[in-house]
C-alpha positions in Angstrom: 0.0 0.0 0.0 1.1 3.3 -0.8 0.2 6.7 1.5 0.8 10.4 0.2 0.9 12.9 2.7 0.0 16.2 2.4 -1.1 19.2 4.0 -1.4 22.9 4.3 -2.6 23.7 1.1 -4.8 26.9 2.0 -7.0 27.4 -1.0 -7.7 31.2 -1.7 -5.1 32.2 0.1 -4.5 35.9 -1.5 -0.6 36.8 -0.9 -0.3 40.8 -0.8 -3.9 41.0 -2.7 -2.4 38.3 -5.5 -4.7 35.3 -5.4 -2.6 32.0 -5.6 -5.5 29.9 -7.8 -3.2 29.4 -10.9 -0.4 28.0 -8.7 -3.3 25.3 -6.9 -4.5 24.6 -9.9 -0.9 23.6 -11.5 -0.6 21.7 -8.1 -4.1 19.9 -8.4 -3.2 18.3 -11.9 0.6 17.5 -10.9 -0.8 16.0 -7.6 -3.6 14.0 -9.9 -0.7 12.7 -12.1 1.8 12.2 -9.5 -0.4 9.5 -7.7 -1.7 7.7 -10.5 2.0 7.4 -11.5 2.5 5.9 -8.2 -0.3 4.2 -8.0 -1.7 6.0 -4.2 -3.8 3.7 -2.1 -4.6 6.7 0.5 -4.3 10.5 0.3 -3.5 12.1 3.6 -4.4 16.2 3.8 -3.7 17.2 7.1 -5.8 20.2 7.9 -6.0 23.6 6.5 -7.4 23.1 3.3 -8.4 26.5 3.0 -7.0 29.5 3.5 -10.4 31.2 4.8 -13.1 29.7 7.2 -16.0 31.0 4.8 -13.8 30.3 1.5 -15.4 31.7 -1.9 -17.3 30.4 -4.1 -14.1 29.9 -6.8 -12.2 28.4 -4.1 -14.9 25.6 -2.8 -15.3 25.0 -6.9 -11.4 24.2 -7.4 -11.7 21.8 -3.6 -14.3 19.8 -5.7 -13.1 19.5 -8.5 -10.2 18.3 -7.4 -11.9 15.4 -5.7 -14.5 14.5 -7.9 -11.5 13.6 -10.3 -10.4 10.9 -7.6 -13.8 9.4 -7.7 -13.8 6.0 -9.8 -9.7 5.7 -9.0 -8.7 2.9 -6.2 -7.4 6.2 -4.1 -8.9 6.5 -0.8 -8.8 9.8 1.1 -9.0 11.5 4.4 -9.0 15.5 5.2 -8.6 16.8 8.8 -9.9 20.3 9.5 -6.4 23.2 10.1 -7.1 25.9 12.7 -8.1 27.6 9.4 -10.5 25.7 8.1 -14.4 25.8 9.5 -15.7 22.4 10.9 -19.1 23.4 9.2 -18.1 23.8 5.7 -15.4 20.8 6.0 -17.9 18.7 7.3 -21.0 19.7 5.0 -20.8 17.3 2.6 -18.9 14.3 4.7 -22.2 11.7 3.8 -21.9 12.2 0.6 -18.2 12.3 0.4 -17.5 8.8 2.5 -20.2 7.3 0.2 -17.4 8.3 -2.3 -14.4 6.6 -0.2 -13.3 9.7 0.6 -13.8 10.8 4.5 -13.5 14.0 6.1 -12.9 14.7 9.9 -13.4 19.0 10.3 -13.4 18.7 14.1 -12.7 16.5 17.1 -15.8 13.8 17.4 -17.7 13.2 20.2 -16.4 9.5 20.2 -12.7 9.3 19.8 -13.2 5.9 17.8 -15.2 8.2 15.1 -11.4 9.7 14.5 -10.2 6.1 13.6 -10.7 5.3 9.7 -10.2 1.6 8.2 -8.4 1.4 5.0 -8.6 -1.9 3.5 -6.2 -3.0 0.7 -7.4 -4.9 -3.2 -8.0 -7.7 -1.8 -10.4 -6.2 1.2 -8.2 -6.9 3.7 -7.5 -4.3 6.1 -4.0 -2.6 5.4 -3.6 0.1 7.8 -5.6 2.2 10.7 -5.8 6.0 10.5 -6.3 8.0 13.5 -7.6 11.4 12.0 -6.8 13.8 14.3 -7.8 17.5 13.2 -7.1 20.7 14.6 -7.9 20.4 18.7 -9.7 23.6 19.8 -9.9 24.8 23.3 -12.8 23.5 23.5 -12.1 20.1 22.6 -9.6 19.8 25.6 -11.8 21.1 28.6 -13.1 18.3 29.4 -9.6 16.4 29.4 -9.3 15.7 33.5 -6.5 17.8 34.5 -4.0 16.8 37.0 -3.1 18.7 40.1 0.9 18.8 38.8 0.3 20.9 35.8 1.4 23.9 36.6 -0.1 26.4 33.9 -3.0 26.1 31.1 -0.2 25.4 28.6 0.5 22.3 30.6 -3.2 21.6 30.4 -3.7 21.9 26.9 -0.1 20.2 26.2 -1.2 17.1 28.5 -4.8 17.3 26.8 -3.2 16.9 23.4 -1.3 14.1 24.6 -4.2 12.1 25.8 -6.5 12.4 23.0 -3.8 11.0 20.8 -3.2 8.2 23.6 -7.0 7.2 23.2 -6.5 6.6 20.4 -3.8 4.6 20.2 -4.8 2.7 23.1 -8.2 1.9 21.1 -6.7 1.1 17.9 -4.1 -1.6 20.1 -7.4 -3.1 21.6 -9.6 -2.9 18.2 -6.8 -3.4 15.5 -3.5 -5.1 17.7 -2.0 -6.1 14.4 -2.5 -3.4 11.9 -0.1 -0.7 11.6 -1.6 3.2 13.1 -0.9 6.2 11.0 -1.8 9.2 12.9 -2.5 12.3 11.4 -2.7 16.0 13.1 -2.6 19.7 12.9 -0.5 21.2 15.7 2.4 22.7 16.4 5.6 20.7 17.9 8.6 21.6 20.1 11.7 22.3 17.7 9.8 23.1 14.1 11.2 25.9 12.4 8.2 27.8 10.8 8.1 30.6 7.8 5.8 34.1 8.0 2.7 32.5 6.9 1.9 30.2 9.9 -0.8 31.6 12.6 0.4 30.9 16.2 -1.8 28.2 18.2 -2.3 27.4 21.5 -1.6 30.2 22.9 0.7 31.4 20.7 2.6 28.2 20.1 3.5 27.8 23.6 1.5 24.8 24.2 4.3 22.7 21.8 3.8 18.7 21.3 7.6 16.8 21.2 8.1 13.7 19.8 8.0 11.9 22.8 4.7 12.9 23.2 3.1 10.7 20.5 2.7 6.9 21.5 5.0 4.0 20.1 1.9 2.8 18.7 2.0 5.2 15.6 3.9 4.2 12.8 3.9 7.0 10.9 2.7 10.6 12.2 1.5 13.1 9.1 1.6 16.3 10.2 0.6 19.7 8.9 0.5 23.1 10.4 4.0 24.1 9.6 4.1 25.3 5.9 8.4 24.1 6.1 8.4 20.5 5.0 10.5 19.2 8.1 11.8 15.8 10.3 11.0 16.2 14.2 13.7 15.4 16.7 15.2 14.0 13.8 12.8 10.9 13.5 11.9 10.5 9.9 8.3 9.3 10.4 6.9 11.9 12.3 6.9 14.7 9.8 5.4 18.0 8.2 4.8 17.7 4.9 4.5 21.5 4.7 2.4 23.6 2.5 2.7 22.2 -1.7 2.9 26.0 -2.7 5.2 29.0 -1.0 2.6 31.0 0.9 5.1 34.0 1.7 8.0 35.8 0.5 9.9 34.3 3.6 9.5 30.8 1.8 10.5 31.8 -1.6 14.1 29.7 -1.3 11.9 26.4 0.5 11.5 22.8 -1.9 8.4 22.0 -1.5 7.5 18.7 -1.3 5.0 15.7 -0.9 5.6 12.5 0.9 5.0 8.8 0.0 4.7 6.4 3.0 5.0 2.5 1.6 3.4 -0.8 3.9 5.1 -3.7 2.8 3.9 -6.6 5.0 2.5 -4.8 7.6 5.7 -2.7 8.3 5.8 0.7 7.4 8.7 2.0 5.5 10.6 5.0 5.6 9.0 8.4 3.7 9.9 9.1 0.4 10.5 12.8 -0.5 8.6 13.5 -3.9 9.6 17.1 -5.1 7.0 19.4 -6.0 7.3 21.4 -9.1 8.0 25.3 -8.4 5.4 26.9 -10.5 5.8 30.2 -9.7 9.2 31.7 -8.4 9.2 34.5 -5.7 12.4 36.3 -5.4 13.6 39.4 -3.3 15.7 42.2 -5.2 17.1 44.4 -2.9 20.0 47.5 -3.4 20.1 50.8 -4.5 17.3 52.1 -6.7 20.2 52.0 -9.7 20.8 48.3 -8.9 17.1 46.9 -8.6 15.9 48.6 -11.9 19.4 46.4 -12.8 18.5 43.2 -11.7 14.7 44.1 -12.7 15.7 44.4 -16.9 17.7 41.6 -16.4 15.3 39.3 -15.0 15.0 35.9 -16.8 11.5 34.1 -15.7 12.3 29.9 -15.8 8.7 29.1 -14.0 5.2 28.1 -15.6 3.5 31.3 -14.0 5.1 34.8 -13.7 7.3 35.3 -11.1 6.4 37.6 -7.5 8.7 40.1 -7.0 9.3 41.6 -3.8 11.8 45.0 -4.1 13.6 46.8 -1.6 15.2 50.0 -2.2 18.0 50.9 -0.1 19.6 54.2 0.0 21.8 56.4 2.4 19.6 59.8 2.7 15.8 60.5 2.5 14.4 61.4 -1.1 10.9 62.0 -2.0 12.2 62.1 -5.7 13.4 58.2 -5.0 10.0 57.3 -3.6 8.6 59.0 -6.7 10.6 56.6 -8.8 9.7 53.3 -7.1 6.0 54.0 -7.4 7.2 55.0 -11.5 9.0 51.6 -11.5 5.9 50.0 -10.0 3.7 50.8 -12.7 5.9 50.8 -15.6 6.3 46.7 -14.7 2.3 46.4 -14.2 2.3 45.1 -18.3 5.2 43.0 -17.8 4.9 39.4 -18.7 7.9 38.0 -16.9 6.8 39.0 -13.2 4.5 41.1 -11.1 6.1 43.6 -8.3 4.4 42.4 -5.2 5.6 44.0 -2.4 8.1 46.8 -2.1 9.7 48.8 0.5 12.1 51.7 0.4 15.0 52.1 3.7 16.7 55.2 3.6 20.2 54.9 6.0 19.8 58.5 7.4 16.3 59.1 7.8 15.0 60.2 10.9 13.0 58.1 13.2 10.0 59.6 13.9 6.6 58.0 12.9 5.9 59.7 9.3 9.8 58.9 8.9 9.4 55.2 9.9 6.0 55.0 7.1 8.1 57.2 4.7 10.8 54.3 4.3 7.9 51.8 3.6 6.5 50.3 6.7 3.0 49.2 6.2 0.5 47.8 8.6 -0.6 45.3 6.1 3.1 43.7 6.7 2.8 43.4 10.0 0.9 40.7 11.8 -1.2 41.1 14.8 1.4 39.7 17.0 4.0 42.4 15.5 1.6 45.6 15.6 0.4 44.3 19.4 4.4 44.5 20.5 5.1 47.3 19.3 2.5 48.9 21.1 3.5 47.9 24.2 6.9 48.8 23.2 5.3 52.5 23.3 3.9 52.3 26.2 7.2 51.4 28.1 5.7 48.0 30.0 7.7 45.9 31.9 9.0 42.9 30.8 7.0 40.7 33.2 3.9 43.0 32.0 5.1 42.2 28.5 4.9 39.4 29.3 1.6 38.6 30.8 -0.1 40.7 27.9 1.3 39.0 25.3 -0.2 35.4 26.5 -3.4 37.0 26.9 -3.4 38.6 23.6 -2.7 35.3 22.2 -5.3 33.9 23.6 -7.7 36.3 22.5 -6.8 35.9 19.1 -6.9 31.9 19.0 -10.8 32.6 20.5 -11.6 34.8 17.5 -10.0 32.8 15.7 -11.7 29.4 16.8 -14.9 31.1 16.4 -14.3 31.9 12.7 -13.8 28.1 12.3 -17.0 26.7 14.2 
C-alpha cells in the first residue's frame, strides 16, 4: 500500500492582494498525475485546506473539482480540519463524500473511535488504521481531567493533546493489535522551524507537542501546520509535509514537497520525498534604486506562472524624488509578462525616526501581523518585561478565540 501525505494547502489564500489559484490549480493536476504514477492507495491532507473559514465560491469549486477527479480511482482519502478551516463547511458534505471513499474529519468527534478510519487493501483486507486527528480547539480539551501537577494552562492543553492521541492509540491496540496506526494531526511541535505564513496556536505556540509525546503505537505521524516541509527530533516518520505551494515571501528559497509512505507486510517503510514542481518563483531584489531597476531588466522568468517580486530599495539619505521613482517603476512593470512587483519597501540609511519617517521608508500595517503591531504597542507604552509578558499570552489567547470562532 502506498500513502501520500500532504497538507497545508490553503486554497484562496491571497498573498499581498495576489490570489494563488493558478499555482493550486498547476498543483491539483501535478498532484492527480503524481499519484496515479504511483499508483496511491490513500491520500493524507492534514488540515487547513483552506485559506479562509468562509472560502469563496471559486475556491470551494477548485476543492471539488479536485476530488470529484479521484472518484472511480482505487485512491482512498481522508482531510482533517487546520485551525483555518471551518468544521461546518469541512464537514458539510462528509455523507456524501465517504459514500465516495473519501472521509472527512473538520473537528474533534464526540467519540474518539469516530477519528479512527479503516483502510482496506485490493484484496479487502484491512491494510492500515488512520487515527484522523484534526485541529484540537480549546474547546475540545476542557473536558480532558486535569491533574493537580500541571502547573499552567499550557501544561493543560499540552497534556490534553497528549491524551487524545493516547485514546486513540490505546483503542486502535485493543480494536486493531495487528494493523499498523498512522496518525495524522494539525499542531504545532517543540523544535519546528516555521516561515511568515503560519498563525500561532495554543496560545501562541506555547502549548508545543515533542516527539515523545506521541505513542509507540504510531507508525507514521503526518503532520501539517507548519508550511516548512521538516523531520521532528530528527525521527523520519513523524513529519510535516509543509504547504505544496510558498505561501510568503519568507519561503521563496523552501523545496516544496509531498511525501509517499509504503506498507510492505505490515511494516511501514521510511517516507519518500517527492519534489513538487515550483510553479511560480518568488524572489527578493534588494540594493540601491540604480541596482534593482538592474536586476529588474535583467530578469530571466524559468517558472510556468510569472514570477512575484518583492523589491527593496536601499539608499543612504531621504528622497521624495526616490519614492517617486519606485512608485514609476511599479507601474511601468504592471504590463510586464515576466513577473509582477508584489511587495516593495524603500529604507533610507539616514532618515530620521519619527513616525511619518518610519511610514516614509515603507513600513505598512498590512506587513505586520497582529502579533508584531500588538508588541510594538506595548513597546510604546514602556511595560515591563513581566507585563510584556503577561499581555502578550493573553493577547494570544484572545486571538486563538476569534480565531476558533471563525472556524465553528
Amino acid at each position: 500500500m502506498k500513502i501520500l501525505h500532504t497538507a497545508d494547502w490553503h486554497i484562496g489564500k491571497v498573498l499581498h492582494k495576489q490570489s494563488l489559484q493558478e499555482e493550486h490549480k498547476h498543483f491539483f493536476d501535478w498532484l492527480l498525475k503524481t499519484m496515479a504514477d504511483e499508483e496511491v492507495d490513500l491520500l493524507l491532507i492534514s488540515g487547513d485546506i483552506f485559506d479562509l473559514a468562509n472560502p469563496a465560491a471559486k475556491d470551494r469549486e477548485l476543492y471539488y473539482n479536485f476530488l470529484s477527479q479521484l472518484i472511480g480511482t482505487k485512491t482512498s482519502v481522508i482531510i482533517t480540519g487546520g485551525n483555518h478551516d471551518s468544521i461546518g463547511v469541512l464537514n458539510a458534505p462528509s455523507e456524501v463524500l465517504s459514500a465516495l471513499n473519501i472521509h472527512v474529519i473538520g473537528g474533534a468527534t464526540e467519540y474518539p473511535k469516530d477519528e479512527l478510519i479503516e483502510i482496506k487493501g485490493g484484496s479487502d483486507s484491512l491494510e492500515v488504521v488512520v487515527a484522523a486527528v484534526p485541529y484540537l480547539r480549546d474547546r475540545d480539551l476542557r473536558h480532558i481531567d486535569t491533574s493537580h501537577k500541571q502547573s499552567s494552562r499550557v501544561e493543560a492543553i499540552r497534556e490534553g493533546i497528549k491524551k487524545h492521541y493516547d485514546t486513540l492509540a490505546d483503542l486502535s491496540k485493543e480494536l486493531y493489535p495487528k494493523v499498523p496506526l498512522i496518525g495524522m494531526g494539525h499542531l504545532y511541535t517543540k523544535g519546528s522551524i516555521t516561515s511568515e505564513s503560519e498563525r500561532e496556536i495554543q496560545i501562541g505556540n506555547t502549548a508545543a507537542i515533542e516527539a515523545k509525546h506521541f505513542s509507540d503505537a504510531y507508525a507514521y505521524m503526518a503532520l501539517g501546520h507548519i508550511h516548512r516541509p521538516q523531520v521532528i527530533d530528527k525521527n523520519e516518520f513523524i513529519r510535516y509535509s509543509g504547504s505544496p505551494i510558498a505561501l510568503s515571501f519568507s519561503e521563496r528559497s523552501d523545496d516544496k514537497i509531498v511525501l509517499i509512505v509504503s506498507i510492505e507486510d505490515g511494516k511501514v517503510l521510511s517516507p519518500n520525498v517527492v519534489p513538487v514542481p515550483k510553479f511560480r518563483a518568488l524572489k527578493k531584489v534588494a540594493g540601491s534604486l540604480e541596482k534593482v531597476i538592474e536586476q529588474l531588466d535583467s530578469y530571466k522568468n524559468e517558472s510556468t506562472l510569472p514570477a512575484f517580486i518583492e523589491i527593496e530599495v536601499k539608499e543612504d539619505n531621504f528622497s521624495s524624488q526616490v519614492l517617486a521613482q519606485v512608485e514609476n517603476l511599479i507601474a511601468l512593470h504592471k504590463t510586464d509578462d515576466r513577473f509582477i512587483i508584489l511587495k516593495s519597501k524603500v529604507n533610507f540609511k539616514n532618515g530620521s525616526k519619527d513616525t511619518a519617517d518610519l511610514f516614509k521608508s515603507g513600513t505598512n500595517v498590512e506587513d505586520l501581523t497582529p502579533q508584531e503591531v500588538f508588541q510594538r504597542k506595548l513597546e510604546s507604552e514602556n511595560a515591563t518585561p513581566e507585563e510584556q509578558a503577561t499581555l502578550k499570552e493573553a493577547f494570544s489567547e484572545l486571538l486563538e478565540y476569534v480565531h476558533e470562532q471563525e472556524g465553528l
